[in-house]
N, C-alpha and C positions, 0 to 999 in steps of 0.2 A: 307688061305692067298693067295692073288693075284698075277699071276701069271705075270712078265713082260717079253718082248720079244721084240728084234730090228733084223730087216730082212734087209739084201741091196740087192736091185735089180739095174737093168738096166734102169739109166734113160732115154732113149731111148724108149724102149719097156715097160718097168715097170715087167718085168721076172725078177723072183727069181733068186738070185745069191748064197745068203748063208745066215744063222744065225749068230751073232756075238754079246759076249759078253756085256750084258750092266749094268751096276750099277745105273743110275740114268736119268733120263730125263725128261724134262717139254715140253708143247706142249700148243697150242692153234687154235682153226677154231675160224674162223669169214665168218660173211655174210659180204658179198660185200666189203671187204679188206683182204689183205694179212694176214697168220697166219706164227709164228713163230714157233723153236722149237729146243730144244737143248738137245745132249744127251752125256752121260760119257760111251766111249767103251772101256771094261780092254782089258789092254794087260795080258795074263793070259797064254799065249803059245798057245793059242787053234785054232791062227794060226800067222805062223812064218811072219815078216815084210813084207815084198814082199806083201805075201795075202792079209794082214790087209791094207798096202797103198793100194792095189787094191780095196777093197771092199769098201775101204774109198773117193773114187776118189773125185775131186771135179765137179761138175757138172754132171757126169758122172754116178752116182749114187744118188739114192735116198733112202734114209731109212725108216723103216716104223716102225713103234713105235705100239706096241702091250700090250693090258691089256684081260690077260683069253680069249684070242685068237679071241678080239674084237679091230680093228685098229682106233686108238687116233688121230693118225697123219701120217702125211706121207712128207719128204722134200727133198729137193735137197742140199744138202752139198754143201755152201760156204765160209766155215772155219772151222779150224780142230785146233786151240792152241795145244801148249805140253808145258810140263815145262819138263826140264832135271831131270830124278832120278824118276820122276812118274811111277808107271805100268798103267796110262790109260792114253787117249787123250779125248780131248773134240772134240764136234761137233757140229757147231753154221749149222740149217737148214730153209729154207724156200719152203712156199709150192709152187703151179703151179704159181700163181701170179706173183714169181719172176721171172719164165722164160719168161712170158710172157710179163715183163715189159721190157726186151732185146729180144726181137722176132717183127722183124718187120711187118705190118700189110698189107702188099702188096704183088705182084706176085715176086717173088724172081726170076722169070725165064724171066724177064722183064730186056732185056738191057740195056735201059737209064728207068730209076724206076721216074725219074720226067715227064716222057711223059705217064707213067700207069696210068688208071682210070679205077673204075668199079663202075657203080651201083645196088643196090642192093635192094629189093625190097620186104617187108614182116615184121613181129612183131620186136619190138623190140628184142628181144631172136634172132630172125634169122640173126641180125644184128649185134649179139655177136658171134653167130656161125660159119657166115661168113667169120668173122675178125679171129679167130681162124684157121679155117681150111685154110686161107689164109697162117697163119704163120705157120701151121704145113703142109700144104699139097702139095703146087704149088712152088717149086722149087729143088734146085741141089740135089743130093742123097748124096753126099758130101760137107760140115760137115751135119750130121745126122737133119732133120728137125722135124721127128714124136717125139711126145710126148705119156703118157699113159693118155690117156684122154680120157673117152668116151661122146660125146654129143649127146645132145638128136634132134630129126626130127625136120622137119620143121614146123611150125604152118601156115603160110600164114599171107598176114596184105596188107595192104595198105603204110605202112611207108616207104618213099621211099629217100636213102641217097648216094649220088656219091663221092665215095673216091679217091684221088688224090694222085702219088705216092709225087708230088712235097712235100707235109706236111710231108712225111717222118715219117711217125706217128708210133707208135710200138702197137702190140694187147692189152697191160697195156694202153696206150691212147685212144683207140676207144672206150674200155670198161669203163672208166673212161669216157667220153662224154654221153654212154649211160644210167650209173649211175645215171649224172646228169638228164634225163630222165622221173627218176624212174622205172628203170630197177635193180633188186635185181637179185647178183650170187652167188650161194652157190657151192666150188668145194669138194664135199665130198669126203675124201680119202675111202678106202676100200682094201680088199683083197678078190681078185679072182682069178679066177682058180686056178693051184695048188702049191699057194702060192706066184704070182705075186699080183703087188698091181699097182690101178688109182686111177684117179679122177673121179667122175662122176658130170658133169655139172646140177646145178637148176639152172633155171633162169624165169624169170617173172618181171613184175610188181607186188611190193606187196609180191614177194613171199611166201608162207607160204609150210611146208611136209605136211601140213593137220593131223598133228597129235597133241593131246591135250594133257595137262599134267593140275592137279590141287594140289594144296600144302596150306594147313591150315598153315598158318606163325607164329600164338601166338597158336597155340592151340596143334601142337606136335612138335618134336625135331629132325622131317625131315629137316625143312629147321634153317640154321645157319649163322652167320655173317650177314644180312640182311644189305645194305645200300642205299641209295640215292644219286645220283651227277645229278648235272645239269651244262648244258654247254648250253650259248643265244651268242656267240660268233659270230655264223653266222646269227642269226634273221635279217629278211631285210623284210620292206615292199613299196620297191622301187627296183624293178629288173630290170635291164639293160642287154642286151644283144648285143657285136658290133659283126656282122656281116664281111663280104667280102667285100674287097674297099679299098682306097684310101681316103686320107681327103675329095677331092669332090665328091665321089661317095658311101662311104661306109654307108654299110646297120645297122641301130639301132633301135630298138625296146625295149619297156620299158613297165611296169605296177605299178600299186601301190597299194595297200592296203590303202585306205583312213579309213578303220574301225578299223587300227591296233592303242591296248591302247600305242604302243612306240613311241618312237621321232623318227623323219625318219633317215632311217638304211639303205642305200645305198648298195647294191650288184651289180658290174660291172663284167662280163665276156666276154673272147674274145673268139670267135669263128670265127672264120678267114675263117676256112673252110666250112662256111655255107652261102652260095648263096641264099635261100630261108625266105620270110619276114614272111611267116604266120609259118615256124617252128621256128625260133627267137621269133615269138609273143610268142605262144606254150610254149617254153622253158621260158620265164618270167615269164611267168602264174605258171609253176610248180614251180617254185622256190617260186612263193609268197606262195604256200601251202606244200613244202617242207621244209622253211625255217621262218614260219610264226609266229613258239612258240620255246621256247628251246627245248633243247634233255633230256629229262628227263630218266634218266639208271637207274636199281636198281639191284644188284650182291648182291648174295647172295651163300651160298654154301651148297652142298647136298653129299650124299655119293657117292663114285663113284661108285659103281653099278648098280646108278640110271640109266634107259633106257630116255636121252635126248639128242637132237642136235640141230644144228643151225638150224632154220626154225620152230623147235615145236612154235605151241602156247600154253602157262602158262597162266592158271588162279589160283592167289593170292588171298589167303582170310584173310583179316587182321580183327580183334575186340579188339578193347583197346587201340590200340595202340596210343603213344601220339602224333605223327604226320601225320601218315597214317591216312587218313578216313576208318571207316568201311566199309565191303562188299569186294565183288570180286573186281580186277582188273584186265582186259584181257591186255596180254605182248603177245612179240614176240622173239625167244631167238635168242641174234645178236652174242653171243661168250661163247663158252665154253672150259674151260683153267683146266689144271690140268700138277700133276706130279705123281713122285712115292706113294703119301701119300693115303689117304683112304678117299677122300676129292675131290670133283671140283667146279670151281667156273663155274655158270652161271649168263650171263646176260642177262638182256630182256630189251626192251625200248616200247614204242608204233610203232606201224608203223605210218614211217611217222615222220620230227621234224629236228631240225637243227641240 
């Protein structure tokens, strides 16, 4: 039987604090969006109020969610419900995402923050890293700015972008600009050393862990629940992008798909804070190939012992089936979600899709 386990550390550091009580919890990673996660911690005596509000803080802590002493999840506690006459509370969590969508993306040590500017100069990824270590590292020692997050070096690049404090932008915005990109972040939780737990940052274009996974879908009773959704909500083969300016001056750039089989599909974005015409060209361009076909997902569900995470690539092998075509299909797995049960779900999409 599988063994579950909830740890709270120090959201600060990400140091072990204590083990605590849990009956129940669900979880979820995602690439390149926030994951959620929720857990039921008894109250069972195993420590008296005082401790349990401590170790329950909000923000202040993070818990980390354990299956056979492999980490699921990991969140920072932004709500804790009770009902009167329960022995347990709940615990509504999110992962690094959320801190970082309240973490501003500038010098914190910067007097007037609308006279800051920096640019920065390197991959896409170094542009993420930047903006992070901006919110975790250059400013007051009071309130606490590090996070547990480990990121990864620098790669070098060419791509070169001048951040303004005046946009006032938060590290959940930069990274949301770079997304649009096609820049892929995976923040893996984990546990390390001796029983703290992070994040550790993937990020790329594309990115993939480079690790394979293959599952015969009609032919054994590995995989189950199998379905298909598709979402064309954002299909556009007219991208738009406004630039920096004023009505007589502001910069616009546009492309089209003239070989697209849809009726024209309009996509306008404002990027205010871009000065530059050939990276607006740029960002149109990817849009028409990021946003060119629907998002086509297919979830399905595997045991939970299976060894998968976000970033494996799945090759699916279908025969018979009445809507799949036969043969492989190569995926990319964008979320995988579970609870207490003996069961999780994975999803994959192609890379790349609206």
């Amino acid at each position: 039987m599988a063994k579950f386990e909830a740890f709270s550390c120090d959201g600060v550091t990400g140091a072990y604090i204590d083990q605590i009580p849990v009956s129940a919890f669900t979880w979820n990673r995602l690439l390149s969006a926030r994951g959620e996660g929720t857990a039921t911690i008894q109250i069972d005596g195993t420590h008296d109020k005082a401790q349990l509000r401590d170790l329950l803080q909000h923000w202040s802590r993070v818990i980390r969610l354990d299956r056979d002493g492999q980490t699921q999840y990991m969140g920072y506690i932004v709500g804790r419900p009770y009902w009167q006459g329960r022995s347990s509370v709940q615990v509504k969590l999110v992962d690094l995402w959320g801190l970082l969508d309240r973490r501003g993306a500038w010098d914190h040590t910067a007097p007037n923050v609308e006279l800051w500017k920096q640019t920065v100069t390197g991959s896409l990824r170094d542009q993420a890293v930047a903006a992070i270590r901006r919110g975790r590292d250059s400013g007051p020692a009071l309130p606490a700015m590090a996070m547990p997050v480990t990121l990864p070096g620098l790669q070098g690049g060419s791509i070169s972008r001048t951040y303004y404090g005046y946009h006032v932008e938060t590290v959940g915005d930069v990274l949301s600009d770079l997304l649009d990109e096609g820049l892929d972040i995976y923040f893996q939780p984990r546990r390390v050393g001796n029983g703290d737990g992070d994040w550790l940052m993937n990020a790329g274009p594309s990115w993939s862990s480079g690790v394979k996974r293959e599952f015969h879908v009609n032919a054994d009773d590995v995989v189950i629940s199998f379905t298909e959704n598709s979402d064309a909500m954002r299909v556009t083969n007219n991208a738009r992008y406004v630039g920096e300016g004023s009505e007589v001056d502001m910069l616009v750039r546009s492309n089209r798909n003239t070989a697209s089989p849809y009726p024209l599909l309009d996509r306008i974005t404002d990027r205010k804070n871009i000065s530059n015409t050939s990276q607006l060209t740029a960002l149109a361009n990817q849009d028409l190939v990021a946003y060119e076909h629907p998002t086509f997902q297919w979830d399905f569900q595997v045991t939970a012992d299976t060894q998968i995470d976000v970033g494996d690539e799945v090759r699916l092998w279908f025969v018979g089936d009445p809507w799949i075509a036969d043969g492989a299909h190569d995926r990319r797995v964008v979320k995988v979600s579970g609870g207490l049960g003996d069961k999780i779900t994975v999803s994959v999409q192609p890379t790349g899709g609206a």
